[in-house]
N, C-alpha and C positions, 0 to 999 in steps of 0.2 A: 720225619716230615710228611706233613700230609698234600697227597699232591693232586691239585681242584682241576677237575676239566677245562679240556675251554671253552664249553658252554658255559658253565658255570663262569669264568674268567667271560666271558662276551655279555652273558647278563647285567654282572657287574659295572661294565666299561658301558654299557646303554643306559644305565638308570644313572651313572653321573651328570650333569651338567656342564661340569668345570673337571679338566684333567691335565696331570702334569707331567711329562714322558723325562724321566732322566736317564743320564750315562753313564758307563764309568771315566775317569781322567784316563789322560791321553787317549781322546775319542777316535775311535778306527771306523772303517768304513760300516760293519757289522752293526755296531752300537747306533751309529748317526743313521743308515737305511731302516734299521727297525723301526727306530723312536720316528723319523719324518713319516714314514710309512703309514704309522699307526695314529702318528699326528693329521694328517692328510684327510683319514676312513674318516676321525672321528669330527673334526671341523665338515664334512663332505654333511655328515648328519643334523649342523646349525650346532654341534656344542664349541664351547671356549677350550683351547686344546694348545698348550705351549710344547715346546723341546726349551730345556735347560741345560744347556753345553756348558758354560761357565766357562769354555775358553774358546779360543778360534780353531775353528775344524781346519785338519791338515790341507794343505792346499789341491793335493789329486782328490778330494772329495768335498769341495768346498761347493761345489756345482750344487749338492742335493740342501745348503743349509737355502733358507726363504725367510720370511718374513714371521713365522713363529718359533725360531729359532732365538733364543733369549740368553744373551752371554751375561747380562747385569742383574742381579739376584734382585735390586731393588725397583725393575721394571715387572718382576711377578705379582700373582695377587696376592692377598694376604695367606689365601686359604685356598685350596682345591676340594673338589668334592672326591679325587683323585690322583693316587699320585701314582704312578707305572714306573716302574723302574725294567730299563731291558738291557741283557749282556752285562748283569753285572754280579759277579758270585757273591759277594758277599759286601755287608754296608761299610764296610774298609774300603772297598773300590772307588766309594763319593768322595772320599775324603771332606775336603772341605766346600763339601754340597749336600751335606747329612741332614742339616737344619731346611734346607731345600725337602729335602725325603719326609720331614716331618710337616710339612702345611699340608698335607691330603690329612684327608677324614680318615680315609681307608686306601692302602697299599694295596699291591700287586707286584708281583716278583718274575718278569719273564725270560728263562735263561734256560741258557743250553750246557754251563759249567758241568761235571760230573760231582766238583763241591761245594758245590751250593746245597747249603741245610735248611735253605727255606726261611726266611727272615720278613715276610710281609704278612699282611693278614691273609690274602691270597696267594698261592704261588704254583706255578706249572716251568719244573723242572723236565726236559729231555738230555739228559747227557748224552745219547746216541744222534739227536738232531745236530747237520753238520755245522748251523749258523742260526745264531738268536733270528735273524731274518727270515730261514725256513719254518722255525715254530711262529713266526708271525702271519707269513702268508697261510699257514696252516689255520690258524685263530680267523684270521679274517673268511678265507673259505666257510669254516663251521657255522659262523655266525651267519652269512649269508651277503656281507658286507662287497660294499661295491669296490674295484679294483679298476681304477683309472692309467692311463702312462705315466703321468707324475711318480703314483705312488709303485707300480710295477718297477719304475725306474732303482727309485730308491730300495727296493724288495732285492731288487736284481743284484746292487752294488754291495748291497750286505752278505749277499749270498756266495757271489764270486773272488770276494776279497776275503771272506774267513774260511772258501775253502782251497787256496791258492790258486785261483782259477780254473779248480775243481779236478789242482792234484792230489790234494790229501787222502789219506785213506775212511776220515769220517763221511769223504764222497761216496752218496748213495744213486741206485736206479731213480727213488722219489727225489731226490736233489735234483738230477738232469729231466725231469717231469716236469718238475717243478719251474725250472728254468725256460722250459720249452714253453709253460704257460704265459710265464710274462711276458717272453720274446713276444708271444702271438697279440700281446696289449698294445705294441707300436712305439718300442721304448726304441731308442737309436745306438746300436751296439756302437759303432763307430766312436757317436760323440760319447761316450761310455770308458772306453778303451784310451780311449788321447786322453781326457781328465786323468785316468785312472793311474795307467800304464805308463806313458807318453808325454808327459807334461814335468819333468822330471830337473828341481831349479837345479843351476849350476855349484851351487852351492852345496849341495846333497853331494856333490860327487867328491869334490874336494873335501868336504867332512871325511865321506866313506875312505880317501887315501888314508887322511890322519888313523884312522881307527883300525884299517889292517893292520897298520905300522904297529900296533899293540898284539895282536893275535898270537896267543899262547896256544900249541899242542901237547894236549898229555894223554896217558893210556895209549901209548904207539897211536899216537894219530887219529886214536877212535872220539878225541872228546876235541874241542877245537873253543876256544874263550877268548872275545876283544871286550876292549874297555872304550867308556870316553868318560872325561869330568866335565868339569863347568869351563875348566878353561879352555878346553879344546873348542868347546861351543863357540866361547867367546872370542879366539884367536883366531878361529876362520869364518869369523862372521856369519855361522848358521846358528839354528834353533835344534831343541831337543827333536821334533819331529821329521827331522832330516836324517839321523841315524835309522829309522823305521827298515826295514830289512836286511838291516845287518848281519840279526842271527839265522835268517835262512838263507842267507849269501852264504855263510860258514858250512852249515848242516850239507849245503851243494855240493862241497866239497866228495871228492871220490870214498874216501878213507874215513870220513866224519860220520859218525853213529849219533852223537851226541852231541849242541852246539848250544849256545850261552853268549847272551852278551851283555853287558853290565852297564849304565851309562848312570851318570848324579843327574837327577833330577833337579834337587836342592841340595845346599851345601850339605855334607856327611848322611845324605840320603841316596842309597845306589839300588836301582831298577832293575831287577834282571829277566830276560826273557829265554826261556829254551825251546829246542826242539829236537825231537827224537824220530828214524828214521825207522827202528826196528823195535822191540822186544822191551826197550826199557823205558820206565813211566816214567817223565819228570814231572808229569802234576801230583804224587806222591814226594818227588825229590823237593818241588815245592810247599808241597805242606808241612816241609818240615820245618819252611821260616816264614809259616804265617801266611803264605799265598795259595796257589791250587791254579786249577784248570783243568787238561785234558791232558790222557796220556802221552800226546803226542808234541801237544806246545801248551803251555805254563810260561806263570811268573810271581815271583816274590819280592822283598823289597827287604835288603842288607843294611842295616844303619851304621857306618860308618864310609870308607875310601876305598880305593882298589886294591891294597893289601889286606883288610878286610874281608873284601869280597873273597879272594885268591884260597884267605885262612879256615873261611867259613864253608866254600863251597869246594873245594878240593879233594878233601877227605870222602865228604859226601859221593862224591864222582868212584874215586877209586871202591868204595864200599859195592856201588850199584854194578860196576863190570867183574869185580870179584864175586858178588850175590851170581851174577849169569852165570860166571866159568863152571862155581859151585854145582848150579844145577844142572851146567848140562854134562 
């Protein structure tokens, strides 16, 4: 893959007119700060500049969606002079917002996955950037682009939500620089932190009982896997987006190296997200069914049920801590 500066990428995004920022499904704070972010600079310039969510932003980050935010495919234009795609590895991620990806004239690719191979006409991959939001505020600096509280805001939410509140280990010195920048824009950490953090329905919580109540340990305690289906959804009257930290509620665990958790999306469609603590990739363990990420959190997508999930991804697990004992 060939990978264009971001000059080159800021060039481009100035001689458009017309631009269209998309996401991937189940939109996280990462994906939505980028795209309004970059939606923000570039409407700030007099262009025509949408976000295409295609479904409603979770509720702790529904504060950053506005008025260019676009959930109805048939409220776009026909055509974009540009289409941006951010935080998304691969055009499997649109899913059913692909024909969305295709009204630009010309693409852009802006992500921080490690596998992403590059699939726009444009693309600037950082797999070592901690959050698609950092390589944005970075893009925006180069360019010379103006950086308001709105969009600091939005920069912020991306930033600190894809690096757990900047405990992850892809946390850098330029990440907390970086952060210190926008702070100094006049963004409101407060009102920031209650959306984010704080605002948490009741409903989430009664999900998250349902779904320990499934929590499998295997490998002595070192790997830790819940499930949920559809009915669980629909028996406690939440939504898919209510399960969101499940799997690093598991990985917290003292004993848990390795943490998974599995939920349907759609009927005989199962979502799985991991994370890793130490030493072992799971965005490797994920490509092995078709997903990817980062070594540290990944996800892929199992087609069938929970026993499915269990047949597919078990074997895999035990392969990965037998690979470590081997070498060490």
């Amino acid at each position: 893959m060939k990978n264009n500066s971001l000059c080159e990428i800021a060039k481009i995004m100035e001689r458009a007119d017309s631009l269209l920022f998309l996401t991937h499904v189940i939109i996280d704070g990462d994906a939505a700060g980028s795209a309004a972010a970059l939606c923000r600079v570039m409407e700030g310039m007099g262009k025509t500049a949408h976000v295409y969510a295609g479904e409603e932003l979770p509720n702790n980050i529904k504060f950053l969606e506005y008025e260019s935010f676009i959930n109805n495919e048939e409220d776009l234009l026909e055509e974009y002079d540009l289409t941006v795609a951010v935080d998304c590895s691969d055009t499997g991620r649109f899913e059913n917002r692909a024909a969305c990806y295709d009204k630009g004239k010309v693409s852009i690719n802006i992500d921080h996955h490690m596998t992403n191979a590059g699939y726009a006409d444009y693309n600037y991959v950082d797999g070592d950037a901690a959050a698609a939001g950092e390589i944005v505020f970075r893009l925006i600096k180069t360019a010379g682009w103006d950086i308001d509280a709105k969009t600091a805001e939005a920069l912020y939410v991306a930033i600190v939500t894809d690096t757990g509140q900047f405990q992850y280990s892809s946390t850098t010195s330029e990440t907390h620089r970086i952060a210190a920048e926008l702070i100094d824009k006049g963004i409101d950490l407060n009102t920031i932190s209650v959306n984010v953090y704080q605002s948490v329905r009741k409903l989430k919580y009664i999900l998250q009982g349902e779904i320990l109540r499934t929590v499998e340990f295997r490998e002595n305690d070192r790997f830790a896997i819940a499930f949920a289906d559809q009915d669980m959804f629909k028996r406690t009257g939440s939504e898919i987006q209510d399960s969101d930290g499940i799997v690093e509620l598991l990985r917290d665990i003292d004993t848990v190296e390795v943490s998974a958790f599995a939920k349907e999306t759609a009927p005989g469609v199962m979502k799985l997200g991991f994370r890793s603590k130490y030493d072992i990739n799971v965005g490797e363990l994920s490509a092995k069914f078709g997903g990817g990420g980062h070594a540290k959190a990944a996800g892929c997508t199992v087609n069938g049920g929970i026993e499915d999930v269990k047949k597919a991804i078990y074997p895999e697990i035990s392969k990965l801590f037998e690979n470590r004992k081997s070498r060490s």
